[in-house]
C-alpha positions in Angstrom: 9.5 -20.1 -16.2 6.0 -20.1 -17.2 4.9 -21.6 -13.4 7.1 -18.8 -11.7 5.1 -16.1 -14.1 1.8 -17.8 -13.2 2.7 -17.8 -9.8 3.7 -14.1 -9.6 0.2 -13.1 -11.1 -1.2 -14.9 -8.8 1.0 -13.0 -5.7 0.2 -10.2 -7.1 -3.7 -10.3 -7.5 -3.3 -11.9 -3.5 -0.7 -9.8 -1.9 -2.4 -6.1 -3.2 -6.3 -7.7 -2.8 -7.2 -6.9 -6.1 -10.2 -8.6 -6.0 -11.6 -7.4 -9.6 -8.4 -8.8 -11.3 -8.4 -12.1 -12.5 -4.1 -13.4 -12.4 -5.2 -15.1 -15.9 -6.2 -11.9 -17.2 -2.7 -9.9 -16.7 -0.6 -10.0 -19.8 2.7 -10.9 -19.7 4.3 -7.6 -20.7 1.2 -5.7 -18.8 2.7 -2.4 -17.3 1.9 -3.0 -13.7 2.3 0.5 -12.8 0.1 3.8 -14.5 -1.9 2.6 -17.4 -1.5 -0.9 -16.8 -2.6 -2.2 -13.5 -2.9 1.1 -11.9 -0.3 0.1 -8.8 1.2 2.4 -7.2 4.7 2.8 -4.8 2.6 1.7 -1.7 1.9 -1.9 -4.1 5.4 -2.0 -5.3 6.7 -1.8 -1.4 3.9 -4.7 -0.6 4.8 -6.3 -4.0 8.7 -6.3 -3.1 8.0 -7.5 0.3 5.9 -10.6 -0.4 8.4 -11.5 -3.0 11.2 -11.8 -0.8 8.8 -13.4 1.5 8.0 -16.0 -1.0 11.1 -16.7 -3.1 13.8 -16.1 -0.5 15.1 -12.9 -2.7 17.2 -9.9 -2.1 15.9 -6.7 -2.9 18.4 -3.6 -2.8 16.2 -0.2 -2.4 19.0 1.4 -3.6 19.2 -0.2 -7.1 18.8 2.1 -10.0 17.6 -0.7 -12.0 15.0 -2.2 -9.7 12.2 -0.1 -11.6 12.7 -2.0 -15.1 12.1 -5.2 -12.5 9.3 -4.1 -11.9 7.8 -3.3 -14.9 5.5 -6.2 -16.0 5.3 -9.7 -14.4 7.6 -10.9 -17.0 9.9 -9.0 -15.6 9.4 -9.9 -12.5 9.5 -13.8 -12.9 12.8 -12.8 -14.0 14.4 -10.9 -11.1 13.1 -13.4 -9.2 14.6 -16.5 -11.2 18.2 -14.6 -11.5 18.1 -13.9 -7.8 16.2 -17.1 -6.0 18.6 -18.3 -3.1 
């Protein structure tokens, strides 16, 4: 699990170009969104998009609880270790 959550920092620094932001530097439990990272729903759409690009995963729009998914890379590595096909 620890790869996977390295791994997603890393996707995330890449896929959103945030060239100031180190992937080592992002906590664990970080918020992504608002006073964490500062993303916003343009990054989670890019976000969601490379993940499924990258891991092979589902991602339902429509699920009320994709925002806790969301909410730090932990969570992330995650979602995307419950749904890897």
């Amino acid at each position: 699990m620890e790869n996977l959550l390295a791994d997603i920092k890393i996707l995330i620094v890449n896929t959103l170009e945030l060239e100031d932001v180190d992937p080592s530097s992002i906590g664990n439990d970080e918020a992504l969104f608002d006073e964490g990272l500062g993303l916003d729903s343009i990054d989670a759409l890019e976000l969601g998009i490379a993940l499924q690009k990258t891991y092979g995963i589902e991602i339902d729009e429509e699920d009320e609880s994709l925002p806790e998914h969301f909410q730090n890379a932990q969570a992330l590595a995650k979602f995307v270790e419950a749904n890897r096909t």
